[in-house]
PDB file as gemmi writes it, atoms N, CA and C in Angstrom:
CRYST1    1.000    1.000    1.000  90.00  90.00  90.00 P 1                      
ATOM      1  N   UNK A   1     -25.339  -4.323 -18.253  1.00  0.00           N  
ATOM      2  CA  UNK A   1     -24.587  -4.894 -19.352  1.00  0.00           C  
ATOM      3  C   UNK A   1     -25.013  -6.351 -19.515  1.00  0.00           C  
ATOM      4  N   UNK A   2     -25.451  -6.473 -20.881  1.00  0.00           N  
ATOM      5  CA  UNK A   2     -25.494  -8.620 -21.012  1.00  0.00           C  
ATOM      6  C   UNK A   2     -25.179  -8.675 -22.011  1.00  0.00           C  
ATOM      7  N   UNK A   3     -24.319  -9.140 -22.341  1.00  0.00           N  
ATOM      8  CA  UNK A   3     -23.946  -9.918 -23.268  1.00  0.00           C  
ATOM      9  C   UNK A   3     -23.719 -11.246 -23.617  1.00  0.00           C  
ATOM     10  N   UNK A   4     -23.729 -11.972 -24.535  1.00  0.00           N  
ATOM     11  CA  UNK A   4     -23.901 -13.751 -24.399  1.00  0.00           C  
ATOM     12  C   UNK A   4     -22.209 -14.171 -24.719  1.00  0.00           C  
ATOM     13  N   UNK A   5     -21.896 -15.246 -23.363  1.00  0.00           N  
ATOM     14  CA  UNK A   5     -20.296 -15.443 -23.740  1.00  0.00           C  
ATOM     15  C   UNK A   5     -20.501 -17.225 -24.724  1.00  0.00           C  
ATOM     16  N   UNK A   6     -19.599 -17.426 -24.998  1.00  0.00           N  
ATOM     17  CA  UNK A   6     -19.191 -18.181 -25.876  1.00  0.00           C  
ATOM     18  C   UNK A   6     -19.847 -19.705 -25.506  1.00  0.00           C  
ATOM     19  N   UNK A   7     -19.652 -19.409 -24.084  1.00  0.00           N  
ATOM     20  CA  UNK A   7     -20.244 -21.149 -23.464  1.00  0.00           C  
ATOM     21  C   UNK A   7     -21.503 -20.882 -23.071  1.00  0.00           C  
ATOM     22  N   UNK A   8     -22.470 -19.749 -23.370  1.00  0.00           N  
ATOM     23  CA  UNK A   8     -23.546 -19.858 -23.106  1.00  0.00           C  
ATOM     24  C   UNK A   8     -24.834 -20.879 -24.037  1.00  0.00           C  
ATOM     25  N   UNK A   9     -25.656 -21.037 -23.408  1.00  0.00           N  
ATOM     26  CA  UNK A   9     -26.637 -21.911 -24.136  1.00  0.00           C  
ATOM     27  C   UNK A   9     -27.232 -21.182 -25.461  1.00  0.00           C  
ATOM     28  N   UNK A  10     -27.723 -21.457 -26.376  1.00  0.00           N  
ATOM     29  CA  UNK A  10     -28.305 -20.745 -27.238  1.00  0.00           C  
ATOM     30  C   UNK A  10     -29.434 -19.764 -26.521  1.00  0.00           C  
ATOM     31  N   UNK A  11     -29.646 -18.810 -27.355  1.00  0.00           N  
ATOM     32  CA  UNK A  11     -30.878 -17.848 -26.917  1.00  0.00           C  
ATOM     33  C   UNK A  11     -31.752 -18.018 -26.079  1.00  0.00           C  
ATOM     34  N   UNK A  12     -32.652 -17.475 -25.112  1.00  0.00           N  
ATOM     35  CA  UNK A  12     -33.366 -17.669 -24.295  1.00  0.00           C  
ATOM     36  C   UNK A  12     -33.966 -16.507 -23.749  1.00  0.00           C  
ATOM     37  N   UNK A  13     -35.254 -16.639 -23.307  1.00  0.00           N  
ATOM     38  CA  UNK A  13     -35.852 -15.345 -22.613  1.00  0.00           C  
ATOM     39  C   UNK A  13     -34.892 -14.680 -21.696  1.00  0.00           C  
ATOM     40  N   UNK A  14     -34.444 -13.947 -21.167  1.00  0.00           N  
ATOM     41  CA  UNK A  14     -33.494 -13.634 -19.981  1.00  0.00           C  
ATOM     42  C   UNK A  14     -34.381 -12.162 -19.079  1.00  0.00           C  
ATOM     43  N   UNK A  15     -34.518 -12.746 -17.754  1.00  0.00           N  
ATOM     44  CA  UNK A  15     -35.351 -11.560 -16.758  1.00  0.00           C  
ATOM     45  C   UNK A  15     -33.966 -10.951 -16.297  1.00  0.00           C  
ATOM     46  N   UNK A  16     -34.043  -9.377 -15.959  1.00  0.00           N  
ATOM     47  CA  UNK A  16     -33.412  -8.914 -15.372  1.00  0.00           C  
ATOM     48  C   UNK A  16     -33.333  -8.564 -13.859  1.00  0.00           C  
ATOM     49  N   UNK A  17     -32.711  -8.862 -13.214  1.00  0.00           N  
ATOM     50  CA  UNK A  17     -33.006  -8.693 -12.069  1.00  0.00           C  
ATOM     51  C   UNK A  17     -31.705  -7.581 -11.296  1.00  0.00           C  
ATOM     52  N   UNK A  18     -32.356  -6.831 -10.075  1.00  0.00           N  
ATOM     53  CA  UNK A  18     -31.012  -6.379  -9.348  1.00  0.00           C  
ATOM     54  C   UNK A  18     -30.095  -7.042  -8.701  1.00  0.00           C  
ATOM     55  N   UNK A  19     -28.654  -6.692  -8.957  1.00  0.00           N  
ATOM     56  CA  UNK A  19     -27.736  -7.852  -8.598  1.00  0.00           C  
ATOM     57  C   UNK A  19     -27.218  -7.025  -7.385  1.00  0.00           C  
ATOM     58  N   UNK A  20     -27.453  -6.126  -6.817  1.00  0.00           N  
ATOM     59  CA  UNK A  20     -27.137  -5.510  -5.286  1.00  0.00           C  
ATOM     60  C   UNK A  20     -27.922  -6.523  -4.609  1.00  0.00           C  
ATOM     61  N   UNK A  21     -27.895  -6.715  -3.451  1.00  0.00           N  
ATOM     62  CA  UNK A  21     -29.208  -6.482  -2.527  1.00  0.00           C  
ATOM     63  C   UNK A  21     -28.199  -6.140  -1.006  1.00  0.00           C  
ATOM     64  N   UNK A  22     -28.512  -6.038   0.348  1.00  0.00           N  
ATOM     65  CA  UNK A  22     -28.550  -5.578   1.412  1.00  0.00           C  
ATOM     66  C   UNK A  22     -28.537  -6.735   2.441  1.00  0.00           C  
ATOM     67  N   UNK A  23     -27.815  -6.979   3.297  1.00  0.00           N  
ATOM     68  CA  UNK A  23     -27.925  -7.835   4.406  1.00  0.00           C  
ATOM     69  C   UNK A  23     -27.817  -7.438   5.250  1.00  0.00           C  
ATOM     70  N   UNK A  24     -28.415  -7.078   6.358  1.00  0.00           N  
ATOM     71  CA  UNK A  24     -28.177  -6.453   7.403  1.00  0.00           C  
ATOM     72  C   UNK A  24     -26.878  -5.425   7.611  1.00  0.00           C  
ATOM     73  N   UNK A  25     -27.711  -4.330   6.699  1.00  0.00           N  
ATOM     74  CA  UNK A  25     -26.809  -3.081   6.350  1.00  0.00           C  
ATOM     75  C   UNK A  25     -25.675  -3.179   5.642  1.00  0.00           C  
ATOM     76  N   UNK A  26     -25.036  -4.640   4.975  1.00  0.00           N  
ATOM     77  CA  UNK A  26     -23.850  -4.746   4.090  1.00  0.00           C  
ATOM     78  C   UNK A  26     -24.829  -5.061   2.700  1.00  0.00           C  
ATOM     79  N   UNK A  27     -23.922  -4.385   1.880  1.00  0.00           N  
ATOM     80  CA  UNK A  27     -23.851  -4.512   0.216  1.00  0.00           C  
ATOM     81  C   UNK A  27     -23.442  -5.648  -0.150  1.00  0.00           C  
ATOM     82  N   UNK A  28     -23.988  -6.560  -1.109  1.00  0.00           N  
ATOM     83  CA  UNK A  28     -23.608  -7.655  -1.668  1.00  0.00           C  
ATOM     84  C   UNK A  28     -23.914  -7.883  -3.093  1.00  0.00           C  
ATOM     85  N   UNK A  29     -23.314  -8.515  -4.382  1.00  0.00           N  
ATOM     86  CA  UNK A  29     -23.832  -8.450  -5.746  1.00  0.00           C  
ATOM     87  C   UNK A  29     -23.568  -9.824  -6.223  1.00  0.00           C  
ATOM     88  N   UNK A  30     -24.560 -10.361  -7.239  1.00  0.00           N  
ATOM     89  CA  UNK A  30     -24.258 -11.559  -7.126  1.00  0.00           C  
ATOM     90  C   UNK A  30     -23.798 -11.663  -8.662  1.00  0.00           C  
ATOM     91  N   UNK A  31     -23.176 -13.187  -9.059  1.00  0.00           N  
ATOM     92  CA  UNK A  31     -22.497 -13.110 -10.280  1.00  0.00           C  
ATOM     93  C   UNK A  31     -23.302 -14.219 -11.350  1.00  0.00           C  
ATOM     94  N   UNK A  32     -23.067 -14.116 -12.715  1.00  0.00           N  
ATOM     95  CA  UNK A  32     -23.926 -15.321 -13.433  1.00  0.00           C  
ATOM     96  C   UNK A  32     -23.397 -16.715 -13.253  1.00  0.00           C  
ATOM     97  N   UNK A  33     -22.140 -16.998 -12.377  1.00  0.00           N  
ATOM     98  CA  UNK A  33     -21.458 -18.011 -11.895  1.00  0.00           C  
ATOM     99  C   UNK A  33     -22.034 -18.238 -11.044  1.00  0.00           C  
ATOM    100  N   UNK A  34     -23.039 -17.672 -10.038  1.00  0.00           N  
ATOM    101  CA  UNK A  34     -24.267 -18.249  -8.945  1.00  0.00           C  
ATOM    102  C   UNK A  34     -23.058 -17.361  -7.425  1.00  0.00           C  
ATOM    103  N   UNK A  35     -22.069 -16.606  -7.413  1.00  0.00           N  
ATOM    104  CA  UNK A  35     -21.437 -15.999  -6.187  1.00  0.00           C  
ATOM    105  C   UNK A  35     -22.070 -15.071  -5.706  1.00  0.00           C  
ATOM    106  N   UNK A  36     -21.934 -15.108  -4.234  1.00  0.00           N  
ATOM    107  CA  UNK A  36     -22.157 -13.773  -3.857  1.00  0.00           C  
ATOM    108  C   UNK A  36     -20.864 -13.158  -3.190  1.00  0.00           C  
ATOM    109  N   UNK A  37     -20.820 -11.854  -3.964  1.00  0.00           N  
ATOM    110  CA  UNK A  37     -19.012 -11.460  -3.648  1.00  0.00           C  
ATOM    111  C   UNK A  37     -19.694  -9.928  -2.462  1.00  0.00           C  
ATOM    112  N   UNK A  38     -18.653  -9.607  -1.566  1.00  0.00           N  
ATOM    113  CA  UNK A  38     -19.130  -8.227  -0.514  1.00  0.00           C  
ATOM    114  C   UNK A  38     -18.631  -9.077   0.972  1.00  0.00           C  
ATOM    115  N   UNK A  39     -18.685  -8.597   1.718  1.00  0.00           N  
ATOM    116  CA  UNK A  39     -19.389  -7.662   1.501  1.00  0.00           C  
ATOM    117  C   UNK A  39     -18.994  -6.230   1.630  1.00  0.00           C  
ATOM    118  N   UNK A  40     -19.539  -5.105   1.219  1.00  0.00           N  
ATOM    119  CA  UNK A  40     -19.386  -3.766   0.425  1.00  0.00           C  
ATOM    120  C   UNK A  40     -20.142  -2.897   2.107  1.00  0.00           C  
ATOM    121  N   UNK A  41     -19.568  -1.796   2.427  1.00  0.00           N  
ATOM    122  CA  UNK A  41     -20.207  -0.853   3.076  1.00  0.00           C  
ATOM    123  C   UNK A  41     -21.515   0.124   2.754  1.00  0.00           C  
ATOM    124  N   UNK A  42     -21.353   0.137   1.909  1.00  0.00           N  
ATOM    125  CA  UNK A  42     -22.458   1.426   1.122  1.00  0.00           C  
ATOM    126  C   UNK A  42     -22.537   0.876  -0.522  1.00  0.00           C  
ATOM    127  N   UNK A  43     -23.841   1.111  -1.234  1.00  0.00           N  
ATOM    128  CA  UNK A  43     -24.596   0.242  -2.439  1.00  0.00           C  
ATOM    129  C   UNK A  43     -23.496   1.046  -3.080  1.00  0.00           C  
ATOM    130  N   UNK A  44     -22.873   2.213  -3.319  1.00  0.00           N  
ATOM    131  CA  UNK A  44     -22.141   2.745  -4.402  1.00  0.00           C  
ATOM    132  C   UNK A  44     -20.551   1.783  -4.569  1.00  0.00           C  
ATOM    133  N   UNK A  45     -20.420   1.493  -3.276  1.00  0.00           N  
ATOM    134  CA  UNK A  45     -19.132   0.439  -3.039  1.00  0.00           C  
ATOM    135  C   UNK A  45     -19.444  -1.028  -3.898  1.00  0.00           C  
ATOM    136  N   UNK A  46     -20.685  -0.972  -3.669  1.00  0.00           N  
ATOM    137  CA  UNK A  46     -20.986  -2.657  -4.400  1.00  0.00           C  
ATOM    138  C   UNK A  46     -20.822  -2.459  -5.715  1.00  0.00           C  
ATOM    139  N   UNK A  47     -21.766  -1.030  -6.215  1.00  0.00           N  
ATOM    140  CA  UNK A  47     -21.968  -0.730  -7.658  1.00  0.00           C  
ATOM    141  C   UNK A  47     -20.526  -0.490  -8.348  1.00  0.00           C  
ATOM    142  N   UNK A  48     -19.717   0.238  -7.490  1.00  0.00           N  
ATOM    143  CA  UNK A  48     -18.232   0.063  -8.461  1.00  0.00           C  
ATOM    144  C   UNK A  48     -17.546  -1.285  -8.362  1.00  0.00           C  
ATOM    145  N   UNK A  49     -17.525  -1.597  -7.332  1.00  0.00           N  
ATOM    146  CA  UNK A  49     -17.398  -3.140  -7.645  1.00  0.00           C  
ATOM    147  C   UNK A  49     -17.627  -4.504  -8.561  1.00  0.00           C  
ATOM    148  N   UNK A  50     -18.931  -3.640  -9.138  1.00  0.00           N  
ATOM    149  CA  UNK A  50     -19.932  -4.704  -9.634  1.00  0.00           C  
ATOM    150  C   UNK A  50     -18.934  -4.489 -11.224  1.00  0.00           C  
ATOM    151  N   UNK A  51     -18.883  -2.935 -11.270  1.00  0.00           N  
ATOM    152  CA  UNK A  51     -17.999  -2.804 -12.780  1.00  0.00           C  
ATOM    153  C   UNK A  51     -16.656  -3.413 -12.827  1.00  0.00           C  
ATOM    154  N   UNK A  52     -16.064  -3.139 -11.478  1.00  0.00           N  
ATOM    155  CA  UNK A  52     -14.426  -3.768 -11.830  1.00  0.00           C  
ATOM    156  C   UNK A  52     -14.442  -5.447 -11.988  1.00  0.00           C  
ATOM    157  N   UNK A  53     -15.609  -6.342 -10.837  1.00  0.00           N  
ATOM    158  CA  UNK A  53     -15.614  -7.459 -11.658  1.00  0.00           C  
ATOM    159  C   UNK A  53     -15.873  -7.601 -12.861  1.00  0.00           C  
ATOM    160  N   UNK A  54     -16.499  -7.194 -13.968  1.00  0.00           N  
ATOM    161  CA  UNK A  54     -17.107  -7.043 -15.486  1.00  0.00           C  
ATOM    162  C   UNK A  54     -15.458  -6.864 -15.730  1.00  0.00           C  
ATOM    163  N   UNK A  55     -15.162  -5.917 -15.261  1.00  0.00           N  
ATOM    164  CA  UNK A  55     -14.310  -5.718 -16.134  1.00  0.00           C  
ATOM    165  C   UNK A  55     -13.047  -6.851 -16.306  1.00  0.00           C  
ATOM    166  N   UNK A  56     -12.937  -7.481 -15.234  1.00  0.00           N  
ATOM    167  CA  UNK A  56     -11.902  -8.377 -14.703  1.00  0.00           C  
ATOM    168  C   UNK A  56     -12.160  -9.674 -15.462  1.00  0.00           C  
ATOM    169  N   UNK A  57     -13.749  -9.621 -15.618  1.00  0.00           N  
ATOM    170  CA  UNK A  57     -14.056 -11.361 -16.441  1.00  0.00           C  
ATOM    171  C   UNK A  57     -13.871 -11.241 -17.839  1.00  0.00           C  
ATOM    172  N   UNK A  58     -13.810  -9.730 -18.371  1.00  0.00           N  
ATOM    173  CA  UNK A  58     -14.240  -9.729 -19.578  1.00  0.00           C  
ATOM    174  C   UNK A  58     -12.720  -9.527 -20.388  1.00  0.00           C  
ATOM    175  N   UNK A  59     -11.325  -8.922 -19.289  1.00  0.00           N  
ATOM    176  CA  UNK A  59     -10.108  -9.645 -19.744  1.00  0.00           C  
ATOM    177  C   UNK A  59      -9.597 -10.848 -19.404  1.00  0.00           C  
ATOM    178  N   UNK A  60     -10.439 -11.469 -18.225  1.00  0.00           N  
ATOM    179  CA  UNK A  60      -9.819 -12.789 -18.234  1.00  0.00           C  
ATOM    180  C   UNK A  60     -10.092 -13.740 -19.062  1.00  0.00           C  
ATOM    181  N   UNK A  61     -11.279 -13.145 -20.135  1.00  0.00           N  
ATOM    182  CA  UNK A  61     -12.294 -14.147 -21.220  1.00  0.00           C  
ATOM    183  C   UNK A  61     -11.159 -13.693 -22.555  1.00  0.00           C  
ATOM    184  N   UNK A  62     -10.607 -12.612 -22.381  1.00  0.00           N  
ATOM    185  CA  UNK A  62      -9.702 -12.465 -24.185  1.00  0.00           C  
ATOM    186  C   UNK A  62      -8.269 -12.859 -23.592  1.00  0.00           C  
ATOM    187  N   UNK A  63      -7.871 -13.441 -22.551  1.00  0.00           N  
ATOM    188  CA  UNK A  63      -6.829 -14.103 -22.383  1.00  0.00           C  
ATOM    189  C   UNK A  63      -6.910 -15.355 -22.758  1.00  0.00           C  
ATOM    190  N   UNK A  64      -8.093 -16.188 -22.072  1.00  0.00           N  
ATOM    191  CA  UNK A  64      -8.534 -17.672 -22.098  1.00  0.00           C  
ATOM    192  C   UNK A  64      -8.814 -17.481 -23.818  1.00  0.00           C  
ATOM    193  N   UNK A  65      -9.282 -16.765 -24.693  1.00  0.00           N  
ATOM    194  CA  UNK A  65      -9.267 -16.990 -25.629  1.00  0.00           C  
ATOM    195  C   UNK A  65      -8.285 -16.551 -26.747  1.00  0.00           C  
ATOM    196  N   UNK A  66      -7.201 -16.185 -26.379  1.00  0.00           N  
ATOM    197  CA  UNK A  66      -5.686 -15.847 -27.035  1.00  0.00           C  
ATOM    198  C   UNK A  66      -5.167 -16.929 -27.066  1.00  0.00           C  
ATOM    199  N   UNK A  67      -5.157 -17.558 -25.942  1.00  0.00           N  
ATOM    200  CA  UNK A  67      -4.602 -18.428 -25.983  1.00  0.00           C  
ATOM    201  C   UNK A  67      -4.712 -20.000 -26.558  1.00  0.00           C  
ATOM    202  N   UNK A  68      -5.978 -19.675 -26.834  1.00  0.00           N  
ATOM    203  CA  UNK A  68      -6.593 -21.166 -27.849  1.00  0.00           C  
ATOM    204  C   UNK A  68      -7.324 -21.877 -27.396  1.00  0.00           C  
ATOM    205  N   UNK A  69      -7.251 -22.273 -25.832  1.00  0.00           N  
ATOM    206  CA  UNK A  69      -8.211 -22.688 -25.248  1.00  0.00           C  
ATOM    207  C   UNK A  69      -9.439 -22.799 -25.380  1.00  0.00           C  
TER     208      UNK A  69                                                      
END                                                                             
């Protein structure tokens, strides 16, 4: 999923990269805020993870913007 949020810079090339990777057998995913959130037991633990954060920023972004802010 990418989509461009409101405070992003204008347009730009953008590389995709995998946001899993592995640390000595733990799951970890990183965020466009520069975090690394996990750690996760198994990559499918990270990968649903990876959706419920999306999903978590993307109502905390139509709250911050209900509200006028």
């Amino acid at each position: 999923m990418f989509g461009k949020r409101l405070s992003d810079p204008e347009s730009r090339q953008h590389y995709r990269s995998d946001r899993i990777c592995s640390v000595n057998g733990q799951y970890f995913f990183s965020t466009r805020e520069g975090t690394l959130e996990g750690p996760y037991f198994t990559r499918f633990d990270a990968e649903r993870e990876v959706e419920q954060y999306i999903s978590r920023m993307q109502q905390a972004a139509g709250i911050y913007a209900r509200s006028g802010q």
